[in-house]
C-alpha positions in Angstrom: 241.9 -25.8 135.4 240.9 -22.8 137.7 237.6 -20.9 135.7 237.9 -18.3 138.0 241.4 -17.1 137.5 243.0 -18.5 140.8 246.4 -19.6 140.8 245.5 -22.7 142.9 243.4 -26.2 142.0 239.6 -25.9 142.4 239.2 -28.0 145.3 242.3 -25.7 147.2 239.3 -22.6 146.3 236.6 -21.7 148.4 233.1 -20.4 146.3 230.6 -18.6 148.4 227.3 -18.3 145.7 224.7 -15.9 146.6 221.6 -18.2 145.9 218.1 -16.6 145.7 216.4 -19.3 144.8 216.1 -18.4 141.0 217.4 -20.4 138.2 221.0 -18.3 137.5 222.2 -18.5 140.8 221.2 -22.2 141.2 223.3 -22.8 137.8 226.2 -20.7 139.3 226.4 -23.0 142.0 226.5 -26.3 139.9 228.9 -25.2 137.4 230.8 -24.3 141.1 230.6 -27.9 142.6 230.6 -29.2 139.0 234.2 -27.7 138.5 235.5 -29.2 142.0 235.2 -25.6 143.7 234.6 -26.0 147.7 230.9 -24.0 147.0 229.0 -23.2 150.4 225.5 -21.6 149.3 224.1 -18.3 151.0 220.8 -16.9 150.7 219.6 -13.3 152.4 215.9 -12.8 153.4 215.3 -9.5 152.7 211.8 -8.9 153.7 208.7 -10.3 155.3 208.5 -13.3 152.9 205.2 -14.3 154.8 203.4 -12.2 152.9 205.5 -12.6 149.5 205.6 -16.6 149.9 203.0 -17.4 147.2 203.7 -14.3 145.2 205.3 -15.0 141.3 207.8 -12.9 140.3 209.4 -12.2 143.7 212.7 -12.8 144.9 214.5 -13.4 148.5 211.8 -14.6 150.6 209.6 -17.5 150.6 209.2 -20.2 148.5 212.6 -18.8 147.3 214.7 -19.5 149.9 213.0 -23.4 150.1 213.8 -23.6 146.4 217.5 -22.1 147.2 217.8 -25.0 149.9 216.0 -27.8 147.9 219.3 -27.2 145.3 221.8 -26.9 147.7 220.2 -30.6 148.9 220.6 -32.1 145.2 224.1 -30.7 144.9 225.4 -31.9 148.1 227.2 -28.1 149.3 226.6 -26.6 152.5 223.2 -23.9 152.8 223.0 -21.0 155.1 219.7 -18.5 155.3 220.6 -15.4 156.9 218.3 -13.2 157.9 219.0 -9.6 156.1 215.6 -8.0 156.9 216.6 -5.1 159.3 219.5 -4.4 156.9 217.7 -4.3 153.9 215.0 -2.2 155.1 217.3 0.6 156.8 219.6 0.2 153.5 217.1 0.0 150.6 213.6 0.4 151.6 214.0 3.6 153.5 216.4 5.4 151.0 213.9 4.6 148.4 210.7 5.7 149.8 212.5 9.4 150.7 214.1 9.2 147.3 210.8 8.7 145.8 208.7 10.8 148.2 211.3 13.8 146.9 210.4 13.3 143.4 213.4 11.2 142.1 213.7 8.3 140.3 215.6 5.8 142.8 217.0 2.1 141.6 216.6 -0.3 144.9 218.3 -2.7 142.9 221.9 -1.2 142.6 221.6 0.0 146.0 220.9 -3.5 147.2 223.6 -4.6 145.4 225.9 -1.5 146.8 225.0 -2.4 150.2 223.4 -6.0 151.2 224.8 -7.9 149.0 228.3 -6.6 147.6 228.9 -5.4 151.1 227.4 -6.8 154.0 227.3 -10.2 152.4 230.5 -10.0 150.5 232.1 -9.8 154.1 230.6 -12.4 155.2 232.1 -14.6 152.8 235.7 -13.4 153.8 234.4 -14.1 157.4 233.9 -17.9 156.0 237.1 -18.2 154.0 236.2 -17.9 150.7 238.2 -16.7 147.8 235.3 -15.6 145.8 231.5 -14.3 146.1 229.9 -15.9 142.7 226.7 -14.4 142.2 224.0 -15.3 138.9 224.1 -11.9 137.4 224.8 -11.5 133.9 228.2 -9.0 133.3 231.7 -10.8 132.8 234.7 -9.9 134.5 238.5 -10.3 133.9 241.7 -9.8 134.8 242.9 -6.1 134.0 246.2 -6.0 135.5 246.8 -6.3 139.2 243.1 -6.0 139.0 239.5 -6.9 137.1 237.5 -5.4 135.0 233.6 -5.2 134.1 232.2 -5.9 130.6 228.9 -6.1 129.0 228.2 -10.0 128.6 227.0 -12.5 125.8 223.8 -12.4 125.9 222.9 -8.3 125.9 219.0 -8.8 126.2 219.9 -11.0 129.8 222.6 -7.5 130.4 222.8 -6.5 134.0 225.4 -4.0 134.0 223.2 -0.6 134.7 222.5 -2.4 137.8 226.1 -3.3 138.8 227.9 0.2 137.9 228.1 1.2 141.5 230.5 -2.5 142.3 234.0 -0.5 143.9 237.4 -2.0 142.4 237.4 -3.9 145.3 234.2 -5.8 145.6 234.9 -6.3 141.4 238.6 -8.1 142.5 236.4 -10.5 144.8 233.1 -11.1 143.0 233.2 -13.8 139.9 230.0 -13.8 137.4 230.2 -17.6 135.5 227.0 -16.5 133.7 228.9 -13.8 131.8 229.5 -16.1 129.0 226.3 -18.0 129.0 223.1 -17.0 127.3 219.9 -17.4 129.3 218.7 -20.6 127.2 221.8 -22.2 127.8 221.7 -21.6 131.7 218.7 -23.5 131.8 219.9 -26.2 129.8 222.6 -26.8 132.1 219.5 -26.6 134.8 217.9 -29.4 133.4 220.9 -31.3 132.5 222.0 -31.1 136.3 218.8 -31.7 137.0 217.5 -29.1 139.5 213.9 -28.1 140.0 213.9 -24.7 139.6 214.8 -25.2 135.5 211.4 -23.8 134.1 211.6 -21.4 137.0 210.3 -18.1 135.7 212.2 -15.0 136.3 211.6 -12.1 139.2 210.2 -9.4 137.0 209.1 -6.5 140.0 211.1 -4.6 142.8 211.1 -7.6 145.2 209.3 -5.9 147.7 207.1 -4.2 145.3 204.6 -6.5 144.1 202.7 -5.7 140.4 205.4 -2.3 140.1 202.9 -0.1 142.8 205.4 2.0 143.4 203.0 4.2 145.2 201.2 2.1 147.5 204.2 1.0 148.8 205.4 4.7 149.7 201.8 5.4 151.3 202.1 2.5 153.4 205.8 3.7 154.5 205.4 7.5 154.5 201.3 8.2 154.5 202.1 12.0 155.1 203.7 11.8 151.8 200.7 11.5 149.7 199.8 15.4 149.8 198.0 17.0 147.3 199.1 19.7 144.9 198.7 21.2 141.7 198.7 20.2 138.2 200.7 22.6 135.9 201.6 23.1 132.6 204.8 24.2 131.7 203.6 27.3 129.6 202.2 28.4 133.2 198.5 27.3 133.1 196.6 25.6 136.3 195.3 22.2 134.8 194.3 20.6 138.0 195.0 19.0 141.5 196.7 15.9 142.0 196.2 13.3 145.2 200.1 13.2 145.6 203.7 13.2 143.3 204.1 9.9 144.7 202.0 8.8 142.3 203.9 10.1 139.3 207.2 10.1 137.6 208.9 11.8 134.9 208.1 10.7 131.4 204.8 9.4 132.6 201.7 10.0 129.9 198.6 8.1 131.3 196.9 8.8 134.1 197.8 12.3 134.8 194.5 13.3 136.0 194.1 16.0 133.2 192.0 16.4 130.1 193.7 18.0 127.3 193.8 18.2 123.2 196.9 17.5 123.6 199.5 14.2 124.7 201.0 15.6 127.8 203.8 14.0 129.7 205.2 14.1 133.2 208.1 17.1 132.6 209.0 17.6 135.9 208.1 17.2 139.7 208.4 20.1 142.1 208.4 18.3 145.6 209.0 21.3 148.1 205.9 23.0 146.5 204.1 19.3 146.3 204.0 20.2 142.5 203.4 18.1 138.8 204.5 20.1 135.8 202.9 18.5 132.4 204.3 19.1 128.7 204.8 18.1 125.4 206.9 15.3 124.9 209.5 17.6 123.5 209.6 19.2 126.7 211.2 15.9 128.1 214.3 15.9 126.0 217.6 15.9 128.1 221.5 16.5 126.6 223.0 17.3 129.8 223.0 15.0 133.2 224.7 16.4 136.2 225.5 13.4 138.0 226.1 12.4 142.1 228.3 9.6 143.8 230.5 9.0 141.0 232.3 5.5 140.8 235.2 5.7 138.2 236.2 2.9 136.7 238.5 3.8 134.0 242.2 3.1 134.2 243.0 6.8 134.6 242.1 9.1 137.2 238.7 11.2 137.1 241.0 14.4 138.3 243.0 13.2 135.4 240.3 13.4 132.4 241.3 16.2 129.7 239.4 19.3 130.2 236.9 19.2 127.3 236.1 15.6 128.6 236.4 12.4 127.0 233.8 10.4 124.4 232.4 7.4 125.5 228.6 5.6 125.6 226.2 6.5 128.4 223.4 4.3 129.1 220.2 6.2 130.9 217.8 3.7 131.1 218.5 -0.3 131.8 216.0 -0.9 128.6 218.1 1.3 126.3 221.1 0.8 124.5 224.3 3.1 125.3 224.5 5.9 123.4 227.2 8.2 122.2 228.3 10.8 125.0 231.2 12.8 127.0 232.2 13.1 129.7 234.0 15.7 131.5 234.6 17.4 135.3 233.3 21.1 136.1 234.5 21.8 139.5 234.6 18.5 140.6 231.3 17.8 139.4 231.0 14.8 136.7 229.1 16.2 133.6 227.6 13.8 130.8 226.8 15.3 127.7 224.4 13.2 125.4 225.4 13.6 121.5 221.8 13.1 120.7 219.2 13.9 123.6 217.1 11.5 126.0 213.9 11.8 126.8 212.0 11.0 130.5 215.5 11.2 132.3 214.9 11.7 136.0 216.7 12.5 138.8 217.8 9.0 140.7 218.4 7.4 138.2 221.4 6.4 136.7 223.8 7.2 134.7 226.0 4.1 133.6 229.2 4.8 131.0 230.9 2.0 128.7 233.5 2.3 126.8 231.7 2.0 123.1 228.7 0.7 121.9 229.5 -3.1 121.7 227.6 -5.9 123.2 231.2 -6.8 124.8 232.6 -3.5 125.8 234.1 -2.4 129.4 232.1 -0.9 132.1 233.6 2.3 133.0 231.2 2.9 135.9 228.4 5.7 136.2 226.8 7.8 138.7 223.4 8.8 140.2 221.3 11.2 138.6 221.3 14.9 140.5 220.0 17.3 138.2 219.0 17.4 134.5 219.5 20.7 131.7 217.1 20.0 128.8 216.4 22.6 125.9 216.7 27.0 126.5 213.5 27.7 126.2 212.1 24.1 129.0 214.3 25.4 131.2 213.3 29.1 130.8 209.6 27.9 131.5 210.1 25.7 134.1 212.3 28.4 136.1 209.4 31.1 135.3 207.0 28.0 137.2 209.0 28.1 140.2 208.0 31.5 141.1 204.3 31.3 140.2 202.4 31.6 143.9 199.6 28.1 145.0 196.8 28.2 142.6 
Protein backbone atom coordinates (compact mmCIF):
# COMPACT_ATOMS: atom_id res chain seq x y z
CA UNK A 1 0.00 0.00 0.00
CA UNK A 2 1.17 3.49 -1.01
CA UNK A 3 0.45 6.06 2.33
CA UNK A 4 1.24 8.74 0.35
CA UNK A 5 -1.38 8.44 -2.44
CA UNK A 6 1.08 7.32 -5.37
CA UNK A 7 -0.16 5.09 -7.87
CA UNK A 8 3.06 3.01 -7.72
CA UNK A 9 4.69 0.44 -4.85
CA UNK A 10 6.72 2.08 -2.08
CA UNK A 11 9.99 0.99 -3.01
CA UNK A 12 9.15 2.36 -6.93
CA UNK A 13 8.71 6.06 -4.60
CA UNK A 14 11.44 8.26 -3.80
CA UNK A 15 10.88 10.28 -0.08
CA UNK A 16 13.04 13.22 0.46
CA UNK A 17 12.36 14.12 4.56
CA UNK A 18 13.42 17.46 5.67
CA UNK A 19 15.14 16.35 8.95
CA UNK A 20 16.08 18.97 11.63
CA UNK A 21 17.16 16.93 14.07
CA UNK A 22 13.93 17.04 16.22
CA UNK A 23 11.83 14.20 17.09
CA UNK A 24 8.74 14.70 14.27
CA UNK A 25 10.91 14.79 11.41
CA UNK A 26 13.08 11.83 12.71
CA UNK A 27 9.62 9.87 13.07
CA UNK A 28 8.63 11.04 9.47
CA UNK A 29 11.56 9.42 8.23
CA UNK A 30 11.06 5.93 10.00
CA UNK A 31 7.49 5.62 9.25
CA UNK A 32 9.22 6.42 5.44
CA UNK A 33 11.79 3.57 5.45
CA UNK A 34 9.47 1.63 7.69
CA UNK A 35 6.78 1.60 4.85
CA UNK A 36 9.47 0.52 2.07
CA UNK A 37 9.71 4.30 0.69
CA UNK A 38 13.35 4.97 -1.04
CA UNK A 39 13.85 7.92 2.00
CA UNK A 40 17.10 10.08 1.45
CA UNK A 41 17.30 12.53 4.54
CA UNK A 42 18.07 16.38 4.14
CA UNK A 43 18.96 18.79 6.71
CA UNK A 44 19.46 22.83 6.03
CA UNK A 45 21.89 24.81 8.34
CA UNK A 46 20.38 27.86 8.57
CA UNK A 47 22.58 29.91 10.75
CA UNK A 48 25.90 30.07 12.62
CA UNK A 49 25.20 26.94 14.69
CA UNK A 50 28.60 27.54 16.50
CA UNK A 51 27.13 29.78 18.56
CA UNK A 52 23.59 27.88 18.87
CA UNK A 53 25.36 24.34 19.26
CA UNK A 54 24.70 23.95 23.13
CA UNK A 55 21.60 26.08 23.07
CA UNK A 56 18.02 24.11 24.10
CA UNK A 57 15.24 24.92 22.22
CA UNK A 58 16.99 25.66 18.92
CA UNK A 59 16.56 24.23 15.65
CA UNK A 60 18.86 23.80 12.34
CA UNK A 61 22.21 24.10 13.52
CA UNK A 62 24.32 22.26 15.89
CA UNK A 63 23.82 19.45 17.89
CA UNK A 64 20.75 19.32 15.53
CA UNK A 65 22.14 18.46 12.55
CA UNK A 66 24.46 15.51 14.54
CA UNK A 67 21.22 14.32 16.00
CA UNK A 68 19.61 14.51 12.30
CA UNK A 69 22.66 12.35 11.12
CA UNK A 70 22.97 10.00 14.20
CA UNK A 71 19.11 8.88 12.86
CA UNK A 72 19.72 8.73 9.45
CA UNK A 73 22.77 6.19 10.78
CA UNK A 74 20.16 3.89 12.83
CA UNK A 75 17.77 3.79 9.88
CA UNK A 76 20.22 2.92 7.29
CA UNK A 77 18.93 5.96 4.42
CA UNK A 78 21.19 8.28 2.80
CA UNK A 79 22.03 11.93 4.91
CA UNK A 80 22.88 15.18 3.19
CA UNK A 81 23.70 18.66 5.24
CA UNK A 82 23.38 21.49 3.12
CA UNK A 83 24.51 24.54 3.92
CA UNK A 84 21.40 27.18 3.68
CA UNK A 85 23.03 30.01 5.69
CA UNK A 86 23.42 32.76 3.00
CA UNK A 87 19.89 31.87 1.84
CA UNK A 88 18.30 32.02 5.05
CA UNK A 89 19.79 35.20 6.11
CA UNK A 90 18.98 37.20 2.81
CA UNK A 91 15.43 35.35 2.91
CA UNK A 92 14.34 35.47 6.56
CA UNK A 93 16.72 37.29 8.74
CA UNK A 94 16.85 40.42 6.71
CA UNK A 95 13.03 40.73 5.83
CA UNK A 96 12.46 40.33 9.49
CA UNK A 97 14.62 42.76 11.10
CA UNK A 98 13.15 45.73 8.34
CA UNK A 99 9.71 44.25 9.10
CA UNK A 100 10.25 44.67 12.62
CA UNK A 101 12.43 47.84 12.59
CA UNK A 102 9.01 49.30 10.66
CA UNK A 103 6.82 48.44 13.47
CA UNK A 104 5.19 45.28 12.17
CA UNK A 105 4.64 42.09 13.48
CA UNK A 106 6.68 39.62 11.01
CA UNK A 107 6.40 35.54 11.31
CA UNK A 108 10.10 34.22 10.18
CA UNK A 109 8.63 30.99 10.44
CA UNK A 110 6.11 30.96 7.45
CA UNK A 111 8.49 32.88 5.49
CA UNK A 112 11.14 30.20 6.07
CA UNK A 113 8.81 27.91 5.05
CA UNK A 114 7.67 30.15 1.84
CA UNK A 115 11.19 30.33 0.91
CA UNK A 116 14.09 27.88 2.23
CA UNK A 117 12.39 25.17 2.73
CA UNK A 118 9.05 24.78 0.44
CA UNK A 119 11.12 26.37 -2.21
CA UNK A 120 14.69 26.31 -2.36
CA UNK A 121 14.75 22.90 -0.79
CA UNK A 122 11.60 21.52 -2.35
CA UNK A 123 13.69 21.87 -5.60
CA UNK A 124 16.21 20.34 -4.54
CA UNK A 125 14.41 17.26 -4.01
CA UNK A 126 13.02 17.24 -7.68
CA UNK A 127 16.80 17.88 -8.53
CA UNK A 128 17.37 14.24 -6.64
CA UNK A 129 14.37 12.43 -8.05
CA UNK A 130 11.94 12.31 -5.52
CA UNK A 131 8.28 12.11 -5.77
CA UNK A 132 7.67 13.70 -2.50
CA UNK A 133 9.18 16.36 0.22
CA UNK A 134 7.84 14.79 3.70
CA UNK A 135 8.40 17.18 6.20
CA UNK A 136 7.40 16.62 10.43
CA UNK A 137 4.83 19.40 10.55
CA UNK A 138 1.51 18.79 11.88
CA UNK A 139 -1.44 19.72 9.08
CA UNK A 140 -2.79 16.75 6.83
CA UNK A 141 -3.16 16.84 3.31
CA UNK A 142 -5.34 14.92 0.67
CA UNK A 143 -6.33 14.44 -2.49
CA UNK A 144 -8.90 17.18 -3.74
CA UNK A 145 -9.32 16.42 -7.27
CA UNK A 146 -6.45 16.70 -9.75
CA UNK A 147 -5.02 18.27 -6.73
CA UNK A 148 -4.53 18.32 -2.61
CA UNK A 149 -5.77 19.98 -0.06
CA UNK A 150 -4.72 21.40 3.53
CA UNK A 151 -6.60 20.53 6.69
CA UNK A 152 -6.23 21.18 10.34
CA UNK A 153 -4.83 17.84 11.87
CA UNK A 154 -5.61 15.39 14.85
CA UNK A 155 -4.08 16.67 17.38
CA UNK A 156 -5.13 20.71 17.33
CA UNK A 157 -2.89 21.68 20.39
CA UNK A 158 0.43 20.15 18.10
CA UNK A 159 -1.71 22.49 14.90
CA UNK A 160 0.71 24.09 12.48
CA UNK A 161 -1.44 25.38 9.95
CA UNK A 162 -1.09 29.43 10.67
CA UNK A 163 2.47 28.74 9.83
CA UNK A 164 1.89 26.85 6.57
CA UNK A 165 -1.00 29.10 4.95
CA UNK A 166 1.42 30.70 2.57
CA UNK A 167 2.29 26.64 0.94
CA UNK A 168 1.21 27.55 -3.16
CA UNK A 169 -1.05 24.69 -4.80
CA UNK A 170 1.96 23.58 -6.11
CA UNK A 171 4.42 22.99 -3.30
CA UNK A 172 0.93 21.48 -1.44
CA UNK A 173 0.74 18.71 -4.69
CA UNK A 174 4.43 17.82 -3.81
CA UNK A 175 4.73 18.07 0.03
CA UNK A 176 3.29 14.92 2.19
CA UNK A 177 2.76 15.58 6.18
CA UNK A 178 2.53 11.58 7.82
CA UNK A 179 2.21 13.40 11.17
CA UNK A 180 -1.16 14.75 10.22
CA UNK A 181 -2.89 11.89 11.80
CA UNK A 182 -0.66 11.33 14.70
CA UNK A 183 -0.87 12.99 18.05
CA UNK A 184 2.37 14.25 19.55
CA UNK A 185 2.44 11.25 22.34
CA UNK A 186 2.07 8.89 19.77
CA UNK A 187 5.02 10.25 17.57
CA UNK A 188 7.21 9.57 20.30
CA UNK A 189 6.00 6.27 20.91
CA UNK A 190 6.81 5.29 17.56
CA UNK A 191 10.42 7.11 18.55
CA UNK A 192 10.98 4.88 21.10
CA UNK A 193 9.56 1.89 19.54
CA UNK A 194 12.02 2.43 16.47
CA UNK A 195 14.37 3.24 18.81
CA UNK A 196 16.00 6.54 17.97
CA UNK A 197 17.77 8.84 20.39
CA UNK A 198 16.13 11.79 19.97
CA UNK A 199 12.63 10.18 21.62
CA UNK A 200 12.63 12.46 24.88
CA UNK A 201 14.00 15.19 22.66
CA UNK A 202 12.27 18.38 23.85
CA UNK A 203 10.74 20.63 21.38
CA UNK A 204 12.28 24.11 19.68
CA UNK A 205 10.23 26.57 21.54
CA UNK A 206 12.01 30.23 20.14
CA UNK A 207 12.64 31.86 16.66
CA UNK A 208 15.69 29.53 15.80
CA UNK A 209 17.87 32.25 15.57
CA UNK A 210 16.39 34.17 18.38
CA UNK A 211 17.49 32.72 21.50
CA UNK A 212 15.06 33.32 24.93
CA UNK A 213 12.32 35.34 22.27
CA UNK A 214 14.88 38.86 22.34
CA UNK A 215 13.34 40.00 19.63
CA UNK A 216 15.19 43.23 20.15
CA UNK A 217 18.65 42.45 20.66
CA UNK A 218 18.71 40.62 17.76
CA UNK A 219 17.43 43.76 15.59
CA UNK A 220 20.14 46.02 17.43
CA UNK A 221 22.74 43.73 16.51
CA UNK A 222 21.41 43.70 12.70
CA UNK A 223 20.23 47.30 12.37
CA UNK A 224 21.93 49.40 15.53
CA UNK A 225 20.61 52.74 13.83
CA UNK A 226 17.33 51.24 14.44
CA UNK A 227 17.14 51.63 18.08
CA UNK A 228 16.25 55.52 18.02
CA UNK A 229 14.50 57.11 20.54
CA UNK A 230 11.06 58.71 20.47
CA UNK A 231 8.07 59.52 22.36
CA UNK A 232 5.65 57.91 24.50
CA UNK A 233 2.02 58.82 23.73
CA UNK A 234 -1.25 58.36 24.82
CA UNK A 235 -3.88 57.95 22.49
CA UNK A 236 -6.17 60.82 24.01
CA UNK A 237 -2.99 63.11 22.96
CA UNK A 238 -0.92 63.34 26.22
CA UNK A 239 3.18 63.16 26.24
CA UNK A 240 3.79 60.22 28.76
CA UNK A 241 7.51 59.79 28.08
CA UNK A 242 10.46 58.82 25.85
CA UNK A 243 11.28 55.46 24.78
CA UNK A 244 14.99 53.97 23.85
CA UNK A 245 13.55 52.57 20.50
CA UNK A 246 10.01 50.80 18.97
CA UNK A 247 12.12 47.89 18.42
CA UNK A 248 11.59 47.17 21.75
CA UNK A 249 7.77 47.07 21.58
CA UNK A 250 4.92 45.52 19.89
CA UNK A 251 1.28 45.91 19.72
CA UNK A 252 -0.69 44.43 22.53
CA UNK A 253 2.33 44.73 24.77
CA UNK A 254 1.34 45.78 28.68
CA UNK A 255 4.66 45.52 30.76
CA UNK A 256 7.43 47.29 30.44
CA UNK A 257 6.32 50.31 28.64
CA UNK A 258 8.47 52.63 30.45
CA UNK A 259 5.42 54.71 31.84
CA UNK A 260 3.79 55.12 35.16
CA UNK A 261 0.15 55.43 35.09
CA UNK A 262 -3.26 54.74 37.28
CA UNK A 263 -4.11 53.05 34.68
CA UNK A 264 -3.31 49.34 32.59
CA UNK A 265 -2.02 50.73 29.42
CA UNK A 266 -1.20 48.65 26.37
CA UNK A 267 0.87 48.96 23.29
CA UNK A 268 -2.08 50.51 20.61
CA UNK A 269 -0.03 51.36 18.00
CA UNK A 270 3.48 52.09 16.64
CA UNK A 271 4.26 55.10 14.54
CA UNK A 272 7.70 54.17 12.87
CA UNK A 273 8.33 57.20 10.46
CA UNK A 274 7.93 59.59 13.52
CA UNK A 275 9.93 56.82 15.80
CA UNK A 276 6.60 56.86 17.82
CA UNK A 277 4.71 54.43 20.79
CA UNK A 278 1.03 55.22 21.23
CA UNK A 279 -0.29 53.58 24.69
CA UNK A 280 -4.13 52.92 25.59
CA UNK A 281 -6.73 51.14 27.19
CA UNK A 282 -7.03 47.77 26.33
CA UNK A 283 -10.25 48.58 24.54
CA UNK A 284 -8.32 50.65 22.36
CA UNK A 285 -6.72 47.43 20.92
CA UNK A 286 -9.89 45.89 19.67
CA UNK A 287 -9.81 45.11 15.76
CA UNK A 288 -13.00 43.99 13.37
CA UNK A 289 -11.46 44.83 10.25
CA UNK A 290 -7.87 43.39 8.69
CA UNK A 291 -6.80 44.65 5.42
CA UNK A 292 -4.68 42.06 4.32
CA UNK A 293 -1.27 41.81 1.71
CA UNK A 294 0.08 38.78 -0.44
CA UNK A 295 -2.98 36.86 -0.57
CA UNK A 296 -2.66 33.01 -1.21
CA UNK A 297 -6.22 31.58 -2.11
CA UNK A 298 -6.86 28.41 -1.56
CA UNK A 299 -10.44 27.87 -2.05
CA UNK A 300 -11.81 25.87 -5.01
CA UNK A 301 -13.27 29.06 -6.60
CA UNK A 302 -11.57 31.97 -7.78
CA UNK A 303 -10.77 35.15 -5.36
CA UNK A 304 -12.11 37.45 -8.46
CA UNK A 305 -14.93 35.02 -8.25
CA UNK A 306 -16.17 35.57 -4.45
CA UNK A 307 -19.78 37.17 -4.23
CA UNK A 308 -19.67 40.82 -3.62
CA UNK A 309 -20.78 41.02 0.10
CA UNK A 310 -18.03 38.32 0.70
CA UNK A 311 -18.21 34.98 1.92
CA UNK A 312 -18.33 33.55 5.85
CA UNK A 313 -15.72 31.53 6.99
CA UNK A 314 -13.20 31.23 10.29
CA UNK A 315 -10.07 33.49 10.45
CA UNK A 316 -7.40 32.70 12.70
CA UNK A 317 -5.12 35.90 13.95
CA UNK A 318 -2.99 34.50 16.23
CA UNK A 319 -1.18 30.77 16.03
CA UNK A 320 -2.39 30.50 19.94
CA UNK A 321 -6.09 31.30 19.19
CA UNK A 322 -8.71 29.37 17.86
CA UNK A 323 -10.41 30.46 14.42
CA UNK A 324 -13.12 32.56 14.75
CA UNK A 325 -16.15 33.47 12.85
CA UNK A 326 -15.42 35.98 9.92
CA UNK A 327 -15.95 37.19 6.05
CA UNK A 328 -14.38 37.68 3.64
CA UNK A 329 -14.74 39.75 0.73
CA UNK A 330 -12.59 41.89 -2.27
CA UNK A 331 -12.66 45.88 -2.30
CA UNK A 332 -10.74 46.79 -5.35
CA UNK A 333 -8.78 43.98 -5.44
CA UNK A 334 -7.85 44.29 -1.95
CA UNK A 335 -8.81 41.03 0.39
CA UNK A 336 -10.90 42.45 3.41
CA UNK A 337 -11.54 40.16 6.59
CA UNK A 338 -14.21 41.15 8.68
CA UNK A 339 -14.14 39.65 12.36
CA UNK A 340 -17.93 38.83 13.64
CA UNK A 341 -16.63 39.48 17.08
CA UNK A 342 -13.38 41.72 17.39
CA UNK A 343 -9.58 40.82 18.22
CA UNK A 344 -7.58 42.46 20.30
CA UNK A 345 -3.41 43.08 19.85
CA UNK A 346 -3.64 42.44 16.00
CA UNK A 347 -0.64 43.85 14.28
CA UNK A 348 0.46 44.55 11.16
CA UNK A 349 2.77 41.33 9.88
CA UNK A 350 1.11 39.16 11.11
CA UNK A 351 -1.17 36.85 9.63
CA UNK A 352 -4.22 36.28 8.75
CA UNK A 353 -4.99 32.46 8.18
CA UNK A 354 -8.83 31.47 6.87
CA UNK A 355 -10.51 27.81 7.35
CA UNK A 356 -13.32 26.69 6.29
CA UNK A 357 -15.27 26.34 9.91
CA UNK A 358 -14.40 26.00 13.23
CA UNK A 359 -13.56 22.19 13.38
CA UNK A 360 -10.33 20.63 14.59
CA UNK A 361 -10.41 18.93 10.99
CA UNK A 362 -11.56 21.55 8.72
CA UNK A 363 -9.77 22.77 5.28
CA UNK A 364 -7.26 25.44 5.07
CA UNK A 365 -8.34 27.99 2.74
CA UNK A 366 -5.14 30.05 2.90
CA UNK A 367 -4.61 33.58 4.52
CA UNK A 368 -2.60 36.63 3.96
CA UNK A 369 -0.20 39.01 5.63
CA UNK A 370 -1.34 41.66 7.76
CA UNK A 371 -1.22 45.43 6.04
CA UNK A 372 -3.36 47.62 7.92
CA UNK A 373 -5.89 47.30 10.74
CA UNK A 374 -9.55 49.57 11.36
CA UNK A 375 -10.50 49.19 15.03
CA UNK A 376 -13.44 51.17 16.69
CA UNK A 377 -14.66 55.23 15.30
CA UNK A 378 -13.67 56.94 17.90
CA UNK A 379 -9.47 54.75 18.19
CA UNK A 380 -9.20 55.59 14.94
CA UNK A 381 -10.40 59.17 15.20
CA UNK A 382 -7.68 59.62 18.07
CA UNK A 383 -5.02 57.96 16.54
CA UNK A 384 -5.48 60.05 13.21
CA UNK A 385 -5.70 63.39 15.46
CA UNK A 386 -1.93 61.82 16.91
CA UNK A 387 -0.52 61.78 13.61
CA UNK A 388 -0.62 65.44 13.23
CA UNK A 389 0.58 66.35 16.75
CA UNK A 390 4.37 68.11 16.18
CA UNK A 391 7.77 66.17 18.43
CA UNK A 392 7.16 66.77 22.08
Amino acid sequence: MNSLDFDKRPEDTRVVVAMSGGVDSSVVAGLMKEEGYDVVGITLQLYDHGAAVHRAGSCCAGQDIGDARAVSEKLGIPHYVLDYEKRFREAVISPFAESYIAGETPIPCVACNQTVKFADLLQTARELGADALATGHYIRSRANGAHRSLFRPVDADRDQSYFLFATTQEQIDFLRFPLGGMSKREVRAAAERMGLTVAAKPDSQDICFVPQGKYADIIAKLRPEAARPGDIYHVDGRHLGRHDGILRYTIGQRRGLGVASGEPLYVVHLDAARARVIVGPKEALETHRIVLRDMNWLGDAPLAALPADGIELFAKVRSTRPPREAKLFVRDGQPIVELADGEAGIAPGQACVLYADESDETRVLGGGFITRTERSRRSEEMLARLEALPAA
